[in-house]
C-alpha positions in Angstrom: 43.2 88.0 150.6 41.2 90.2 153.1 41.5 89.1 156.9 37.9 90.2 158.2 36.8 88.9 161.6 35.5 85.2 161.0 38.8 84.9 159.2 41.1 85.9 162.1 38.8 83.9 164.3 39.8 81.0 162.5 43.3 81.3 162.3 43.4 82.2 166.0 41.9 79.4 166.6 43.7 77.3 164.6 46.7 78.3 166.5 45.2 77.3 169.7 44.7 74.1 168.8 47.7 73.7 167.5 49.4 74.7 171.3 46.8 72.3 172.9 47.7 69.6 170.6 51.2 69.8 171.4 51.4 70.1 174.6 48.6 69.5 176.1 47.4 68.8 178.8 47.9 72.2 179.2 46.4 75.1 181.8 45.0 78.5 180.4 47.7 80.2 181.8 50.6 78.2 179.7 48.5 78.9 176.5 49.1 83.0 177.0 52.3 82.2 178.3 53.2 79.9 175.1 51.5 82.0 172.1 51.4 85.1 170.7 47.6 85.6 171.4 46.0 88.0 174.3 44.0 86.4 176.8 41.0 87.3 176.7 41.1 85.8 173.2 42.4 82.7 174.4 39.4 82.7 177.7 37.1 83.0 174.8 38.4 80.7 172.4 38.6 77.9 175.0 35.1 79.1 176.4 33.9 78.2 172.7 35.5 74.7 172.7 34.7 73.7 176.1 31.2 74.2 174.9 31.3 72.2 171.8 32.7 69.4 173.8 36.1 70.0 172.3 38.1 70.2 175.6 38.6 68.3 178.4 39.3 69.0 182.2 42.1 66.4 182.7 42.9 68.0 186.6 44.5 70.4 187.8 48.2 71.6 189.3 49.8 72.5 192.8 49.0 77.0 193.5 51.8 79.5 192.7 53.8 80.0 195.8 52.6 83.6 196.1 49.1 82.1 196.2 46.0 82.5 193.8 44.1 79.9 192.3 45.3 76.3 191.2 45.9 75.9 187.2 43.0 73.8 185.9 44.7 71.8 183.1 42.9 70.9 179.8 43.4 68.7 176.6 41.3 67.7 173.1 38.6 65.5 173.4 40.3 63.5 170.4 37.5 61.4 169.4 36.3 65.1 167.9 39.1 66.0 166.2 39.9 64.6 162.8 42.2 64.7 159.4 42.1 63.2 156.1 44.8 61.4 154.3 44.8 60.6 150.5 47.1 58.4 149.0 47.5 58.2 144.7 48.9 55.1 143.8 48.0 52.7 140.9 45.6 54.8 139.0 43.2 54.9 142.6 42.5 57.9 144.9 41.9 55.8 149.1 40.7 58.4 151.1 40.6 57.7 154.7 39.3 60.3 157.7 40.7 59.7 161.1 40.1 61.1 164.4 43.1 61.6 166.4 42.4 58.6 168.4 43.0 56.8 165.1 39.8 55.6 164.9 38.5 54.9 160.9 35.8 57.5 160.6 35.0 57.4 156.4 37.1 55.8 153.7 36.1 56.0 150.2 38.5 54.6 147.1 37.6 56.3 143.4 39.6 54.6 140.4 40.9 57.1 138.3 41.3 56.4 133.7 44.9 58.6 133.9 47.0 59.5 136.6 46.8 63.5 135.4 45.8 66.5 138.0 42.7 67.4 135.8 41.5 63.8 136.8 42.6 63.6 140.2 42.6 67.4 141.9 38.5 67.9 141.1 37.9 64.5 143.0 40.1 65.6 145.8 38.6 68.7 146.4 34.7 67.3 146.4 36.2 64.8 148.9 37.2 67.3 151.2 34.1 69.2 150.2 32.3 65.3 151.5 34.6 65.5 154.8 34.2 69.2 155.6 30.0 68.5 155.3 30.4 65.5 157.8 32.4 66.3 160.2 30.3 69.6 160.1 27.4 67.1 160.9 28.6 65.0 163.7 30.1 68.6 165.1 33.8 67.4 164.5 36.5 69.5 164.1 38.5 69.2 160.9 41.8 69.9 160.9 43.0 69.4 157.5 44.4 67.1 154.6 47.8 65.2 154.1 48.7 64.1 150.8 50.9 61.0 150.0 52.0 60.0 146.2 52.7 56.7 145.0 53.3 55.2 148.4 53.1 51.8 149.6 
């Protein structure tokens, strides 16, 4: 696989999200100090999501005793950010998309004749084909997919 720009783009900011997820809130400056990436990477990632309506200003924290300006903290706007979980169990594919308010934002259910991966990966992957398209739509961000077998 070649890494060209859009690609490292993504993973970088893939990586950001991950840091805001977990510990947000979180100020700019905690993101450099926290990850591996540069800061003016991380000034324009967050310039990117900030203008998408991805983050939010939650506030900010007390100055650095030397002085300079107070850390302006920031978290997801979770109603924007979603997943997908699948579940195969009796011979059915449930779909369900999520945001990470855990709010129900598409289910769909698809019966499958055998429980065989030449039945059940193709309608997996035009599912997530489905969810990648809407969430595209309604300017969500997608995170990704979790898979679950025969659970109840």
């Amino acid at each position: 696989m070649t890494c060209n720009k859009k690609t490292m783009k993504s993973i970088n900011m893939r990586a950001l999200l991950s840091s805001i997820l977990k510990q947000g809130p979180i100020s700019q400056k905690q993101l450099f100090e926290n990850s591996s990436l540069d800061k003016c990477t991380i000034s324009v990632l967050i310039n990117e999501l900030k203008g998408q309506g991805f983050l939010t200003m939650t506030g900010s924290g007390d100055a650095s005793v030397l002085g300079g300006r107070k850390p302006q903290f920031m978290e997801l706007e979770k109603e924007k950010i979603t997943a997908l979980g699948v579940v195969l169990r009796d011979r059915k594919l449930i779909f369900s998309l999520y945001n990470l308010k855990g709010t129900a934002l598409w289910k769909d259910e698809i019966a499958l004749k055998e429980v065989v991966s030449t039945e059940w990966a193709p309608a997996i992957i035009k599912s997530i084909g489905i969810v990648e398209n809407l969430c595209s739509e309604k300017g969500y961000i997608f995170l990704g997919t979790g898979f679950a077998i025969g659970c109840y």
